[in-house]
TIKOL-465592 format. One line per 8 residues: number of its first residue (from 1); their letters; for each residue x, y, z of C-alpha. Coordinates in steps of 0.02 Angstrom, whole numbers, plus 50000, padded with zeros to 5 digits. Layout:
N
NUM) A) X,Y,Z | ...
//
This chain:
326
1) XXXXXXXX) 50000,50000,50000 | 50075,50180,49962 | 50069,50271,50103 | 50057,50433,50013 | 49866,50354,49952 | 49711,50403,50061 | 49634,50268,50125 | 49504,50173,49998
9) XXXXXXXX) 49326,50172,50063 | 49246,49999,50092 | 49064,49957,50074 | 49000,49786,50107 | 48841,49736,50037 | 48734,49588,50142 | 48579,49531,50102 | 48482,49342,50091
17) XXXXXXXX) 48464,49274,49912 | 48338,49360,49804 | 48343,49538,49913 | 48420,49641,49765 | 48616,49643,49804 | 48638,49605,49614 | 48527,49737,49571 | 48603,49866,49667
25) XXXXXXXX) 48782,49823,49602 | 48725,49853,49430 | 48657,50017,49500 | 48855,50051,49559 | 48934,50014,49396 | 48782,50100,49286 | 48795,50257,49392 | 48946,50279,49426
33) XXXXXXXX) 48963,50459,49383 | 49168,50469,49340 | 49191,50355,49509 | 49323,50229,49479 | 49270,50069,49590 | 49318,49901,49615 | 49182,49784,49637 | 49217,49616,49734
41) XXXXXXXX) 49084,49471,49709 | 49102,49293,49718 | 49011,49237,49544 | 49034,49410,49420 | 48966,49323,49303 | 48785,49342,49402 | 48799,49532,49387 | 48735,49540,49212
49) XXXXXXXX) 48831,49684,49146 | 48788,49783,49009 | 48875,49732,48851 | 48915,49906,48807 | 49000,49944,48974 | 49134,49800,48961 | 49288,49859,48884 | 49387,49696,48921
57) XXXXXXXX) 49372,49537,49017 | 49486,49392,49083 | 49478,49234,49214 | 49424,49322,49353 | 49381,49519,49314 | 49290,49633,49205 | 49361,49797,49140 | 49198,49942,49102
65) XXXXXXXX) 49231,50070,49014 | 49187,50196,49127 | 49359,50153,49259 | 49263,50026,49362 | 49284,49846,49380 | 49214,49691,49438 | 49317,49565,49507 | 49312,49383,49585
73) XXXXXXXX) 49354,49368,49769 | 49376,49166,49691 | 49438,49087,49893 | 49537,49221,49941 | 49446,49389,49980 | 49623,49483,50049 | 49715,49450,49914 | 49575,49516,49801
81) XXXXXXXX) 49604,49663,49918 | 49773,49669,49886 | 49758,49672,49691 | 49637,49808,49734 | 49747,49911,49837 | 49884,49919,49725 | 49810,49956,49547 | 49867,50121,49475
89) XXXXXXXX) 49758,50239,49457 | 49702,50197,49618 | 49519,50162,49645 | 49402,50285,49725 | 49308,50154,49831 | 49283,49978,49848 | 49106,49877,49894 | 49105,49698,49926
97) XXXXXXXX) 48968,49576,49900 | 48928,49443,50038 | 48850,49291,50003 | 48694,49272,50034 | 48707,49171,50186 | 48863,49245,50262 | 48888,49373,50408 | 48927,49539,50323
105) XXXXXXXX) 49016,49615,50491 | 49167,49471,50492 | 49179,49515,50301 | 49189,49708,50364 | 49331,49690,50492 | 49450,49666,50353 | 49413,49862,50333 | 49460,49901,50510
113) XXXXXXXX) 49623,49799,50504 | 49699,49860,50369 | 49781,50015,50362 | 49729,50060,50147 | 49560,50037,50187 | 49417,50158,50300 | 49254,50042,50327 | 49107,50150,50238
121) XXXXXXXX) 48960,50053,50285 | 48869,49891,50293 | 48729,49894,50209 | 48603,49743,50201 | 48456,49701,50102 | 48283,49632,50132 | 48155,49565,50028 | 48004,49647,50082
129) XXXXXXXX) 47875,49494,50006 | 47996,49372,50095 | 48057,49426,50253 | 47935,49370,50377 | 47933,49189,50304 | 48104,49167,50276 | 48118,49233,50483 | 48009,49096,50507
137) XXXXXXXX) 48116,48964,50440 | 48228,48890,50592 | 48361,48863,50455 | 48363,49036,50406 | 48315,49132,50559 | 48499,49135,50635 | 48566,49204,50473 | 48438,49344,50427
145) XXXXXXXX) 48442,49401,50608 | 48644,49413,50604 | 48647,49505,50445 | 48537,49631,50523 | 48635,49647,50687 | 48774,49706,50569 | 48691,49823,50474 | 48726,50015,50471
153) XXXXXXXX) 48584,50047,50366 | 48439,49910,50328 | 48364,49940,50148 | 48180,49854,50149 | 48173,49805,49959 | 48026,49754,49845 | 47909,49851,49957 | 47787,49888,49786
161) XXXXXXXX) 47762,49682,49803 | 47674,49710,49960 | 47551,49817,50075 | 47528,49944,50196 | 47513,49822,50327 | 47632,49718,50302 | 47748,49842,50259 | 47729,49885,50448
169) XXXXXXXX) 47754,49736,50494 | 47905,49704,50428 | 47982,49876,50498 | 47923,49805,50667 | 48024,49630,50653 | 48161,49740,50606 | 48162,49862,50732 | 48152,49709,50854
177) XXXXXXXX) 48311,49655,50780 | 48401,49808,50753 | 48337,49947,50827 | 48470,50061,50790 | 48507,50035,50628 | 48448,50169,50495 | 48294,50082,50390 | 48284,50144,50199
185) XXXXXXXX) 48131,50053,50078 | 48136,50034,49892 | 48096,49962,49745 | 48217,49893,49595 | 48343,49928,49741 | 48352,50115,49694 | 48459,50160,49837 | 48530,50350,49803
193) XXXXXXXX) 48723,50297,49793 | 48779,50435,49931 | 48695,50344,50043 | 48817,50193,50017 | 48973,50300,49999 | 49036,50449,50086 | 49157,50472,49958 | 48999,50510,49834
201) XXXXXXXX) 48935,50615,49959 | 49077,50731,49954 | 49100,50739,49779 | 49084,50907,49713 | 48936,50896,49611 | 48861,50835,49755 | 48893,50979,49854 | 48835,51120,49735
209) XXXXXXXX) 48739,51214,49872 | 48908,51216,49979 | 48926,51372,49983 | 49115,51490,50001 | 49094,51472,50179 | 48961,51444,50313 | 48800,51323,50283 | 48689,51281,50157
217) XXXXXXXX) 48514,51170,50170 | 48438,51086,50019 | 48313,50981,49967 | 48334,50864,49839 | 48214,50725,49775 | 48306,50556,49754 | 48191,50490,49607 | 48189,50314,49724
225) XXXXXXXX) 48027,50244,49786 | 48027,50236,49985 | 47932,50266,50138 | 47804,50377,50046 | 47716,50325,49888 | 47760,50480,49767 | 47955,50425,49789 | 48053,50465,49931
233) XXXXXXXX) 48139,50651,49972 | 48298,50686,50050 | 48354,50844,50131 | 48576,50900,50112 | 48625,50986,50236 | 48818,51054,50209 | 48952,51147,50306 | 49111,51223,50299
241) XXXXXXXX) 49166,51230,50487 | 49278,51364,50526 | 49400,51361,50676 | 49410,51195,50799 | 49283,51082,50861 | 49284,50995,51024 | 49315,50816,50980 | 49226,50736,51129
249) XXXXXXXX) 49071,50864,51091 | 49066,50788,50920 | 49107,50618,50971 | 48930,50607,51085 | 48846,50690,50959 | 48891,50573,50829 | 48809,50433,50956 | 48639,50534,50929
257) XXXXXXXX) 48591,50600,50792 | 48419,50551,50726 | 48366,50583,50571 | 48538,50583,50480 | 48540,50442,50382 | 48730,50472,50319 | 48881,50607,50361 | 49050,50645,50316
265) XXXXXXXX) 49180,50767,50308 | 49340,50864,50381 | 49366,50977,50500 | 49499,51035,50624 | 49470,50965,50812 | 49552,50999,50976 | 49625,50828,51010 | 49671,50741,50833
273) XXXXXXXX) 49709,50905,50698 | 49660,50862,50543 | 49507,50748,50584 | 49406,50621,50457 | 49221,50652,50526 | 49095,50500,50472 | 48926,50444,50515 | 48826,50317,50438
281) XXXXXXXX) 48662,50226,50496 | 48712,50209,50689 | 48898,50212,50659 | 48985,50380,50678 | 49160,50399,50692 | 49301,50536,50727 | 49483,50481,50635 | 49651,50577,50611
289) XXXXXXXX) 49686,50626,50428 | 49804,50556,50348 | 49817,50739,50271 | 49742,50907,50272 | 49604,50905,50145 | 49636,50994,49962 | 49467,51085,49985 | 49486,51132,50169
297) XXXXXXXX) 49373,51089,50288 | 49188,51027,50229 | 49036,50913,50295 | 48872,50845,50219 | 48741,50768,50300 | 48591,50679,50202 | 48416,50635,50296 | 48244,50611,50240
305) XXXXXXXX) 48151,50764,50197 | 48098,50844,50368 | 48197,50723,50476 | 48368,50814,50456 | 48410,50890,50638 | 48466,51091,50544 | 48460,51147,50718 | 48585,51026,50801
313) XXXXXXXX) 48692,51017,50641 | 48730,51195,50627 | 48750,51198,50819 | 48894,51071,50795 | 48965,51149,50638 | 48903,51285,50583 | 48899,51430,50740 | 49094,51370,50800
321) XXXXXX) 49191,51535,50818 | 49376,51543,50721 | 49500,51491,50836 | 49603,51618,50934 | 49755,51669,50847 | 49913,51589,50895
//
């Protein structure tokens, strides 16, 4: 790993058979918006890629023509890592596919324990018109149930294949499960991508309302069927903090947060400098940089429309005072 690289941002994507991971892997390669990303799956060939994407194929990857590929963790997912890790150009983040009947959280430590990669998320999937049934299943149960407990952020697929009612019932067998975990519904697995990446959150045409300096709040409509039946809205919230922020202020606040479904950024705080800021589902994290940022320091926060707490947000980053002068 170069040392001189930021770290790569890993996404692992859980889910039982049928609950749309495919789906919204296709999603990451057809939208990838200039993102160069390294897909890791154990059967590529199930993805289904467009022809007209593939620029070139061997044994065990596929080459698009837009920078990304999709490759074969075949037995050995860390040195499909590795390869990974040490491409040039380097990647701009990485999401990796569990199988459907695998524990997505001991597939996510390998992004805590090594040192090229920050863990962005796990997100798992749920069939909506399945759920219950398959929780109902003694040979299934165990494995649905630990997939949850791992989640950051729960995305209740398929939800046009069923109704109101049981709809509610399967947010209530989830919130029994994991209660802390942000819950996101779709259909077709239309999951805005800055919701599974940070990095996309912070890319600069996603932060057109960032303004020179202070805080902006927008509104944007994510196109992606959800918890209301015209589509589901989103509220941006974005900052450029000025000055120093308490680390142990932020680090509660990051315990407790409702309503922000995802957050990242950078900003200068009191006890690590240079500080990687990151939130997502009930996960929030403060982390050194490994450098000061190019743009200086900047956060985003996505919620659904309504939900986003302005108040507390601009409380945290948006009223700090400049630091005294040295």
């Amino acid at each position: 790993m170069d040392a001189t690289r930021p770290r790569l941002p890993l996404a692992v994507i859980g889910g039982f058979l049928g609950a749309g991971k495919t789906t919204l892997l296709n999603r990451w390669l057809r939208d990838a918006g200039g993102r160069r990303m390294a897909v890791l799956v154990n059967d590529f060939g199930a993805i289904n890629i467009d022809a007209e994407l593939i620029a070139a194929s061997s044994g065990d990857a596929i080459a698009l023509t837009n920078g990304c590929v999709c490759c074969s963790i075949g037995d050995d997912l860390t040195a499909a890592l590795i390869r990974v890790l040490e491409t040039t150009p380097a990647f701009d983040a990485v999401v990796i596919e569990a199988s459907g009947v695998s524990d997505p959280w001991r597939i996510a430590q390998v992004g805590l324990a090594d040192p090229g990669l920050e863990l962005d998320g796990v997100v798992v999937l749920l069939d909506a018109d399945a759920a219950l049934e398959q929780a109902r299943d003694p040979l299934l149960a165990d494995s649905l149930q630990r997939q949850l407990r791992a989640a950051d952020l729960v995305v209740v697929n398929k939800i046009d294949l069923v109704d109101a009612a049981e709809r509610g019932r399967v947010r209530d067998w989830v919130a029994s499960i994991a209660a802390t975990a942000a819950v996101f519904e779709t259909t077709q697995a239309a999951l805005p991508l800055p919701l599974l990446s940070g990095a996309a959150l912070l890319r600069p045409e996603g932060r057109r309302d960032l303004e020179a300096s202070g805080c902006a709040h927008a509104g944007h409509d994510s196109g992606a069927h959800g918890a209301h039946d015209h589509g589901e809205q989103f509220d941006t919230w974005s900052c450029r903090p000025v000055g120093v922020l308490p680390a142990a202020t932020l680090r509660a606040a990051l315990q407790d947060l409702p309503g922000v479904l995802r957050l990242k950024g950078w900003a200068r705080t009191d006890a690590l400098d240079w500080t990687e800021i990151q939130l997502v589902g009930r996960r929030g994290s403060l982390r050194r940089a490994a450098r000061a940022p190019a743009g200086g320091a900047a956060v985003v926060a996505i919620g659904l429309r309504g939900r986003l707490p302005v108040a507390r947000l601009e409380a945290l980053f948006g009223a700090i005072a400049p630091a005294a002068a040295a």
